[in-house]
C-alpha positions, 0 to 999 in steps of 0.5 A, spaced: 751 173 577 746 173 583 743 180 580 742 176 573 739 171 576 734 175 580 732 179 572 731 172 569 726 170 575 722 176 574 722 174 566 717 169 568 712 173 570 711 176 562 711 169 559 706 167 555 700 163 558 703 164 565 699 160 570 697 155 564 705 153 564 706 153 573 699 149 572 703 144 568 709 144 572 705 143 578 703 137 575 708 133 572 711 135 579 705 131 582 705 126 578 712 124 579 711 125 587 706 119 586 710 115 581 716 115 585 712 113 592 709 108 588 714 104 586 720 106 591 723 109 586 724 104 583 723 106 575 726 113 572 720 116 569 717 119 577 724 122 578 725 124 571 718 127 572 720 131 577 726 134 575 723 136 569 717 140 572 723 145 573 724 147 566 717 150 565 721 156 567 726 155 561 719 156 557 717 162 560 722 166 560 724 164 552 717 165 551 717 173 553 721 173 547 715 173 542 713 180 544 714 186 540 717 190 546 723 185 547 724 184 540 726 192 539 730 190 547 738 190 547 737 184 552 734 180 546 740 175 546 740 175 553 732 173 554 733 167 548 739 165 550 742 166 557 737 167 562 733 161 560 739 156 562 741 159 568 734 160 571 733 152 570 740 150 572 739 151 579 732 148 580 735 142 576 740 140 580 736 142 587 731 137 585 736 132 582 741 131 587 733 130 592 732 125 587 739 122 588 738 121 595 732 119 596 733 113 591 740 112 595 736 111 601 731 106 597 737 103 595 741 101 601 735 098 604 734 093 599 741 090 599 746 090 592 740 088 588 736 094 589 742 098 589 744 096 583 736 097 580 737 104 583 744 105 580 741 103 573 736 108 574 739 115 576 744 113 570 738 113 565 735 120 569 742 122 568 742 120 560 735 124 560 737 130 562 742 130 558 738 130 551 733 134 554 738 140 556 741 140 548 733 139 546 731 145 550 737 149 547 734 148 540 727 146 540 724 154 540 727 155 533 727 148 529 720 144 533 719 138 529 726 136 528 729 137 534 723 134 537 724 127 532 731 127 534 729 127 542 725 121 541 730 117 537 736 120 541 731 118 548 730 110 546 739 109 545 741 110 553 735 105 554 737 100 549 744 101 553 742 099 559 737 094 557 743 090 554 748 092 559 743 090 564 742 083 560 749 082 560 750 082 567 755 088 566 758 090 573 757 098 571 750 098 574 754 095 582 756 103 584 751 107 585 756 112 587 759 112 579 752 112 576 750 119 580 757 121 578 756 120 570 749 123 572 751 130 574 756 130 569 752 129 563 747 134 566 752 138 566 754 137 560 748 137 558 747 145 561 753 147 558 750 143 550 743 147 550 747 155 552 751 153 545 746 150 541 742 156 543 748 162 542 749 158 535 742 158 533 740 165 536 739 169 529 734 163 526 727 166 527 723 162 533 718 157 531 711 158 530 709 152 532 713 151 539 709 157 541 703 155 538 699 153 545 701 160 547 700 165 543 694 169 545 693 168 551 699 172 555 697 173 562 
């Protein structure tokens, strides 16, 4: 698995727009870096953000797909569907479990009502992996759908916890349980978007996913 691991890193580096896309990881980094000092963790986005910056490698890799040499490759499937996944699940969860501490220590400095805010908030990271995972696994062969059905499915784990929230559930007072269902639901993310990727493999790659690319391989 280490070997596999080390040929999916050395993909990156034939990923279209390669120093645009670290760029852009860069700065979603650096955006939730801000986000999260600046309100104390306090609101998911920052963290989310963070965590997220990580999957520009799952686009680098998948991306190395479009050539011509890769096409003709046996290890076509592996580039599109295997290495893609397993190169951003350890980054994810590296970078997820910082977020966790983190807000637990910003939590447990405030008091149950800070802790329960917290609790909330890596409940809602944890449900935003979860979709974003399972869009990555389909989105580079069905863009506009799959990219609609992100945004619908992203407003329900936030409607949930507006009501739960509002109806003084006792769900949010563990911080512990919340990170739990957090890190199942990013695994059962990971494991969601390696299916959908094997089951969608023979569809051509979208066009459109790749638009802002193609052209431009460094």
């Amino acid at each position: 698995m280490l070997s596999e691991l080390k040929n999916a890193y050395k993909l990156v580096q034939y990923g279209l727009s390669l120093k645009k896309q670290l760029g852009f990881a860069a700065l979603f980094a650096g955006i939730g870096i801000v986000l999260e000092i600046v309100t104390q963790g306090r609101q998911s986005t920052g963290a989310f953000y963070i965590v997220l910056s990580g999957l520009f490698i799952y686009q680098l890799i998948i991306s190395a797909d479009v050539s011509t040499l890769v096409q003709s490759s046996p290890y076509k499937k592996k580039i599109q569907c295997f290495y893609p996944i397993i190169s951003v699940v350890p980054w994810t969860y590296i970078t997820f479990t910082i977020i966790v501490v983190i807000h637990w220590l910003f939590a447990k400095a405030g008091g149950e009502r800070l802790i329960r805010e917290h609790a909330m908030n890596i409940f809602l990271i944890g449900c935003f992996l979860f979709v974003t995972m399972i869009y990555f696994g389909v989105t580079y062969k069905f863009f506009v759908i799959s990219t609609v059905c992100m945004v619908i499915s992203i407003t329900i784990p936030i409607t949930v916890v507006n009501i739960l929230s509002r109806e003084g559930s006792t769900f949010f007072d563990s911080y512990g349980k919340c990170a739990a269902i957090a890190y199942i639901l990013l695994t059962l993310g990971s494991i969601g978007s390696y299916v959908l990727s094997q089951i969608t493999y023979k569809f051509n790659l979208s066009d459109i996913a790749f638009r802002g690319m193609l052209g431009k391989k460094k």
